[in-house]
Residue frames as a rotation matrix with the C-alpha (Angstrom) as fourth column:
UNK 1
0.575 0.713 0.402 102.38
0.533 -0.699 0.477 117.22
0.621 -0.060 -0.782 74.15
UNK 2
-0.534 -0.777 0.333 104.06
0.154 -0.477 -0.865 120.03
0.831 -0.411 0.374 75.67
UNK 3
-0.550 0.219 -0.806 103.77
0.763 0.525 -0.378 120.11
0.341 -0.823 -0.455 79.31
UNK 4
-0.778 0.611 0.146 101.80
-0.597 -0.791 0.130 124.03
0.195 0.014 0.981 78.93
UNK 5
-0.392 0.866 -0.311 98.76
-0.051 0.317 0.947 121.38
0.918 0.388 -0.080 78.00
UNK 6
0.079 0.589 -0.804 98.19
0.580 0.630 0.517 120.07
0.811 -0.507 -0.292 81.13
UNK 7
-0.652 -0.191 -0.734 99.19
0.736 -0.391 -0.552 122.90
-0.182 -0.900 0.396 83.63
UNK 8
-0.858 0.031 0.514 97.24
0.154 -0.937 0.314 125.28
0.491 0.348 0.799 81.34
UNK 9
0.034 0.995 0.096 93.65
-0.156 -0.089 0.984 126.77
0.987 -0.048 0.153 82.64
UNK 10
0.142 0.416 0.898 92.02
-0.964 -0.149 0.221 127.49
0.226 -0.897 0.380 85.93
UNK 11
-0.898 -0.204 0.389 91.68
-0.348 0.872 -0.345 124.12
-0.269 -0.445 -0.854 88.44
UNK 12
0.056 0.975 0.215 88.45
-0.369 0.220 -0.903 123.99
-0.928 -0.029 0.372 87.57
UNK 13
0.677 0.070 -0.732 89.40
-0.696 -0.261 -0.669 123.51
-0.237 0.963 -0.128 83.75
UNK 14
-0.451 -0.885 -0.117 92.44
-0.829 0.463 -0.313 121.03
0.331 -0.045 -0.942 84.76
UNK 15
-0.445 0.339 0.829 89.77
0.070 0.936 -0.345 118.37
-0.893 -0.096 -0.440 87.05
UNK 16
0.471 0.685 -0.556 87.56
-0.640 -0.169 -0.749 118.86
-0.607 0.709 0.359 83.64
UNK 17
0.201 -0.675 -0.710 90.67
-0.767 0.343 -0.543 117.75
0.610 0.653 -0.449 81.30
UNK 18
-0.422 -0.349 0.836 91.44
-0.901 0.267 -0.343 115.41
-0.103 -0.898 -0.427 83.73
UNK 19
-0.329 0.827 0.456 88.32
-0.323 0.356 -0.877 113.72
-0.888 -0.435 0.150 83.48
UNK 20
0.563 0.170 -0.809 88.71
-0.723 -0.373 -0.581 113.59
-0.401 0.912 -0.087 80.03
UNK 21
0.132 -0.440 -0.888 91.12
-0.872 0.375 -0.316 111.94
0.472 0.816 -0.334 79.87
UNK 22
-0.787 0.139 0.601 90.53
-0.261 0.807 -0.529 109.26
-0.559 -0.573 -0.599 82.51
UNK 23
0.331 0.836 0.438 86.94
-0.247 0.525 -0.815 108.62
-0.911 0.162 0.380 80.81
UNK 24
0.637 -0.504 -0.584 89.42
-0.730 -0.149 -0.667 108.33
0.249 0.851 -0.463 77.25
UNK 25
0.921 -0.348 0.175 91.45
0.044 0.540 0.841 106.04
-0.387 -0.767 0.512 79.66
UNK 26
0.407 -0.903 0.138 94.59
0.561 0.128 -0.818 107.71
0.720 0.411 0.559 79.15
UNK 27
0.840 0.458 -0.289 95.31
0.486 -0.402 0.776 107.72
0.239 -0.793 -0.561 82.59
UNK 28
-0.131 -0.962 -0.238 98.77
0.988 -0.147 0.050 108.57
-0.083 -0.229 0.970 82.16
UNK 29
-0.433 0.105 0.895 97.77
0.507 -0.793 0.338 111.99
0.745 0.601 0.290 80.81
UNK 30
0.755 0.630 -0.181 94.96
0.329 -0.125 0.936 112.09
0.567 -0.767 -0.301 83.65
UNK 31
0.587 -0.571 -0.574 97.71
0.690 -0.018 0.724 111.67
-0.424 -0.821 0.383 86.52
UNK 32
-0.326 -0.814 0.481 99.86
0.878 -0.450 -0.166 114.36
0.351 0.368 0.861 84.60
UNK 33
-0.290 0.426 0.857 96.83
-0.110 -0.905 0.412 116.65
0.951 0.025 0.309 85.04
UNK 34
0.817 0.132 -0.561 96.22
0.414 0.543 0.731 115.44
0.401 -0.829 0.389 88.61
UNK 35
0.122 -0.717 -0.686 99.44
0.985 0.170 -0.002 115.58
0.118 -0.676 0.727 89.82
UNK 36
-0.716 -0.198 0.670 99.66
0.216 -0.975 -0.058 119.33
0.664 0.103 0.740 89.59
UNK 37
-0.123 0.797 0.591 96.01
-0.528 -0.557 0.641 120.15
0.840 -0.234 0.489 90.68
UNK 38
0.694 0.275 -0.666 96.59
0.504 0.475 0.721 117.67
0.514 -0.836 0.191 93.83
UNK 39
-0.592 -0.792 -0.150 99.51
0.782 -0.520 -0.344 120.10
0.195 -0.321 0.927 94.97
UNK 40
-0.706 0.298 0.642 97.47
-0.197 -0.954 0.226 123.11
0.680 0.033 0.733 94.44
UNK 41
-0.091 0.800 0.593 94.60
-0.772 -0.432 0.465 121.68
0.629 -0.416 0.657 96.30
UNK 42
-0.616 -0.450 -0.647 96.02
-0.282 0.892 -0.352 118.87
0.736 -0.034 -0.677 98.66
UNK 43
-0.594 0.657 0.465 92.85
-0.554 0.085 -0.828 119.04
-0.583 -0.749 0.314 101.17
UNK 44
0.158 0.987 -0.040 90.65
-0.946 0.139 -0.292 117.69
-0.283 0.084 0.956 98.56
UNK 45
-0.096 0.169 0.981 89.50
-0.351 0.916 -0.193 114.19
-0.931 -0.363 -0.029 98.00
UNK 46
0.611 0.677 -0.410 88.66
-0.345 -0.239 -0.908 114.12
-0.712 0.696 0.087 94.52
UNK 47
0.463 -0.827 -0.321 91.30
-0.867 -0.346 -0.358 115.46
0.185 0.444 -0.877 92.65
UNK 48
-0.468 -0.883 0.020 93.86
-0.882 0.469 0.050 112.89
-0.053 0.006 -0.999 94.81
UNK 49
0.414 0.888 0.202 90.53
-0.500 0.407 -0.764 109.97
-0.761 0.216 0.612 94.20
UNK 50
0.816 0.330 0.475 91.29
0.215 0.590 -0.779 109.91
-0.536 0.737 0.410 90.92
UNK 51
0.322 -0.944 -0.068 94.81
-0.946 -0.323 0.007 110.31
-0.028 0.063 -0.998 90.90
UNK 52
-0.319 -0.453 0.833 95.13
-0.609 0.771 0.186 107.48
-0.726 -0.448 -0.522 92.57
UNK 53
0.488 0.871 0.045 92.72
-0.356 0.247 -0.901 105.84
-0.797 0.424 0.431 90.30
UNK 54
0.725 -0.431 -0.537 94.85
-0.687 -0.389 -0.614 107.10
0.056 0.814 -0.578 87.51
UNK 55
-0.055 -0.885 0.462 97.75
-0.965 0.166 0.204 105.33
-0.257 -0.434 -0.863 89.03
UNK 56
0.179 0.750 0.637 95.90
-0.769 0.511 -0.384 102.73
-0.613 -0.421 0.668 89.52
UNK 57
0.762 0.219 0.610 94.85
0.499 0.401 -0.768 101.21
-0.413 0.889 0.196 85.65
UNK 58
0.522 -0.778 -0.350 98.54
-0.791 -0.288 -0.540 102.86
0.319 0.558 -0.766 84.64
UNK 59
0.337 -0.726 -0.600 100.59
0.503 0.677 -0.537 100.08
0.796 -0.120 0.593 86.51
UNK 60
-0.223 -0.813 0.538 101.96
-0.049 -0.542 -0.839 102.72
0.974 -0.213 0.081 88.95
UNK 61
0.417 0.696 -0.584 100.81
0.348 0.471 0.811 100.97
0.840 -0.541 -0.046 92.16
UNK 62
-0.390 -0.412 -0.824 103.33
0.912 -0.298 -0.282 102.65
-0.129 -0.861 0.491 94.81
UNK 63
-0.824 -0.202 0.529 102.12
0.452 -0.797 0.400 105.41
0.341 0.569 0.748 93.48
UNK 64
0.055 0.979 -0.194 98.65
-0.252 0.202 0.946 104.84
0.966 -0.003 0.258 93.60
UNK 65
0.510 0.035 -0.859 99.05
0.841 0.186 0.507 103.06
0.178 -0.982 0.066 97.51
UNK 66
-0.659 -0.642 -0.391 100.90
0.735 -0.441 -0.515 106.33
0.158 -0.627 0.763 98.50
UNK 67
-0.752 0.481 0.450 97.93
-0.400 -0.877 0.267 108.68
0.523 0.021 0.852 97.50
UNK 68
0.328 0.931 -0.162 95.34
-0.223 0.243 0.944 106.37
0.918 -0.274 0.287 99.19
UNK 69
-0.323 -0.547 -0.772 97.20
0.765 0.329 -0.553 106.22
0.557 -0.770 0.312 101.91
UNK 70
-0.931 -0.113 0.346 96.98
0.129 -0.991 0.023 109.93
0.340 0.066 0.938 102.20
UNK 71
-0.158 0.949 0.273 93.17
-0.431 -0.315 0.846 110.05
0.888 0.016 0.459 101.69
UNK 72
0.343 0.225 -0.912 92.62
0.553 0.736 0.389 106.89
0.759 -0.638 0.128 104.66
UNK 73
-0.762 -0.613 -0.209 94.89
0.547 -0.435 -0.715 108.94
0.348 -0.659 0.667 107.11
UNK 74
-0.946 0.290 0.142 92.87
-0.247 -0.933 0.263 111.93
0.209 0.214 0.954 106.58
UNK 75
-0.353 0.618 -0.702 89.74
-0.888 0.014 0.460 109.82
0.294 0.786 0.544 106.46
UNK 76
-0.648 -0.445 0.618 89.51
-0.623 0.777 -0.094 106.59
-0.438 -0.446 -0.781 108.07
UNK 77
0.009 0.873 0.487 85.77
0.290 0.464 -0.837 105.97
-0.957 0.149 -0.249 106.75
UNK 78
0.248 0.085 -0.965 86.31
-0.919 -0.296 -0.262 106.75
-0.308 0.951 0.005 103.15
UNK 79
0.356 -0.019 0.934 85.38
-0.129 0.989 0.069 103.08
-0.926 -0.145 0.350 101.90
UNK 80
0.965 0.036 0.259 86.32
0.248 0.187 -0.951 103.52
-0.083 0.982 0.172 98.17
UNK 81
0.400 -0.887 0.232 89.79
-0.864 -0.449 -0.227 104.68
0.305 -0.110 -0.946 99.14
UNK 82
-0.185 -0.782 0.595 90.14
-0.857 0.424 0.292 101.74
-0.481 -0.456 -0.749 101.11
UNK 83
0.836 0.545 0.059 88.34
-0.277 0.514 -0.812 99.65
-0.473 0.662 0.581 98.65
UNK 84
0.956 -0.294 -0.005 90.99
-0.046 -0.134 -0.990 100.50
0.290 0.946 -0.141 96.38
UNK 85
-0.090 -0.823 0.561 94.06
-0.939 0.258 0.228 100.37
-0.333 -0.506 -0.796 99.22
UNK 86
0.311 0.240 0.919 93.01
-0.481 0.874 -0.065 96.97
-0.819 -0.422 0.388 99.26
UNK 87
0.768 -0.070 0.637 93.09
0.465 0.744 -0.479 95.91
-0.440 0.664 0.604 95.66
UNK 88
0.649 -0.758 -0.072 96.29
-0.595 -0.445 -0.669 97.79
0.475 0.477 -0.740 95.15
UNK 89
-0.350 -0.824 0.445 98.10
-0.916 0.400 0.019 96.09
-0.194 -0.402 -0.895 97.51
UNK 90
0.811 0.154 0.565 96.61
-0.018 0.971 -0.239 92.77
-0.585 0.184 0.790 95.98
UNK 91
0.996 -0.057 -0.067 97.59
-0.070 -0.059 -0.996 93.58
0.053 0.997 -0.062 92.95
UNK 92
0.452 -0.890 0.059 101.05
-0.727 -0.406 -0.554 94.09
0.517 0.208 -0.831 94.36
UNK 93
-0.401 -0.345 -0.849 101.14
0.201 0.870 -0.449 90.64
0.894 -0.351 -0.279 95.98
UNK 94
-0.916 -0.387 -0.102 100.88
0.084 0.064 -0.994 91.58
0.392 -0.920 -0.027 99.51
UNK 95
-0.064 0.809 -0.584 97.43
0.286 0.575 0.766 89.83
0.956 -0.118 -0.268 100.37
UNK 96
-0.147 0.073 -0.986 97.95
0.881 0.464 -0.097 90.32
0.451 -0.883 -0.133 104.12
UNK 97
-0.829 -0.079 -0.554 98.24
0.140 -0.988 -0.068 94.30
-0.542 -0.134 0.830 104.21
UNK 98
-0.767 0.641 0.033 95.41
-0.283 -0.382 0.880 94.28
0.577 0.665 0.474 101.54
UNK 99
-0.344 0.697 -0.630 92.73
0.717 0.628 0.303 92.15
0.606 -0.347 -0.715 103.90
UNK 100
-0.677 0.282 -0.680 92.43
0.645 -0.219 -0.732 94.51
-0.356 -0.934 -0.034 106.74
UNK 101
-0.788 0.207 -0.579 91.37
-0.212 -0.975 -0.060 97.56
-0.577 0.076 0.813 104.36
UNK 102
-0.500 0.837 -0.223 88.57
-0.560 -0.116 0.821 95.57
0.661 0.535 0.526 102.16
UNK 103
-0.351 0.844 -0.406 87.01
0.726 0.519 0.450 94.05
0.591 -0.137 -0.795 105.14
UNK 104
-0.785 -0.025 -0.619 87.14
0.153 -0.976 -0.155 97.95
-0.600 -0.217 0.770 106.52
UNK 105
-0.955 0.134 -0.263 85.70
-0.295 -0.397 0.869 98.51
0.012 0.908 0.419 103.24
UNK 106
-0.711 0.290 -0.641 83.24
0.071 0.936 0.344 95.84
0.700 0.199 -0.686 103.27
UNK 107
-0.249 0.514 -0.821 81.74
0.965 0.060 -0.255 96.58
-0.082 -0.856 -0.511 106.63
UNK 108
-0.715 -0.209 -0.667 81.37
-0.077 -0.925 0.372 100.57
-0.695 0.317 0.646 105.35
UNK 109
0.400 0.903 -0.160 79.39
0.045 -0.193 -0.980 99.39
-0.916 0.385 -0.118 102.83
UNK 110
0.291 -0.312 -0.904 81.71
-0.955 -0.151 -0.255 99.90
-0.057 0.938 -0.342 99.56
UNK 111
0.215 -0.331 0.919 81.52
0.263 0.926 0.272 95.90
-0.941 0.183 0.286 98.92
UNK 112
0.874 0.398 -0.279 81.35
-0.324 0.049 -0.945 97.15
-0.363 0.916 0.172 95.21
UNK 113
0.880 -0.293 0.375 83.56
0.412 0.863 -0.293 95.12
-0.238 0.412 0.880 92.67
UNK 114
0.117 -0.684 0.720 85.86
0.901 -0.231 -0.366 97.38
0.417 0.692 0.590 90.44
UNK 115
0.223 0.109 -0.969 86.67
0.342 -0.939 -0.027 100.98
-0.913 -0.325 -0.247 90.20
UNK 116
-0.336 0.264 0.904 86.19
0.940 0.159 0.302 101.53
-0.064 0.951 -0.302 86.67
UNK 117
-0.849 0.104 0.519 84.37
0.184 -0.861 0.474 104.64
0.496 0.497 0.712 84.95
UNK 118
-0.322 0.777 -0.541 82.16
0.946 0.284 -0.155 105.13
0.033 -0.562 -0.826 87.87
């Protein structure tokens, strides 16, 4: 696909496609459309959410820990960010950097399992 696809159309029309294609789980495609519309609008949560997300269930886990980083900074009580800090940095071995942020999580209230098509 030619990169026109995914820059084309208002932001509002880009989290749409987006969303499309994350619920299609082709999150590579997602994070293409993402990565653009998290530049344009780098204050919101959403958008860099389910970037990270995107990252996430692609394999691209520095990736994915660099936007939730971002959001936590910004954020300290956003438990589904650190939910997800957490089980990235399992995922990436490093058990000891993941602990603080899901019992953060945990005590917030976002005990929930996955991050799936919520």
């Amino acid at each position: 696909m030619d990169t026109m696809y995914y820059d084309h159309g208002t932001p509002a029309e880009r989290w749409e496609r987006a969303g499309m294609f994350f619920g299609a789980r082709d999150y590579t495609a997602a994070a293409r459309v993402l990565g653009t519309l998290v530049e344009e609008v780098p204050e919101q949560t959403g958008p860099r959410l389910l970037l990270a997300r995107a990252y996430y269930h692609s394999a691209q886990l520095r990736r994915a820990e660099a936007e939730l980083q971002v959001i936590v900074e910004r954020d300290p009580v956003e438990h589904y960010a650190r939910l997800m800090l957490g089980r990235t940095l399992q995922r990436q071995g490093r058990e000891d950097e993941a602990r603080p942020h899901l019992r953060i999580a945990a005590a917030l209230g976002g005990e929930a399992g996955g991050f799936g098509e919520e």
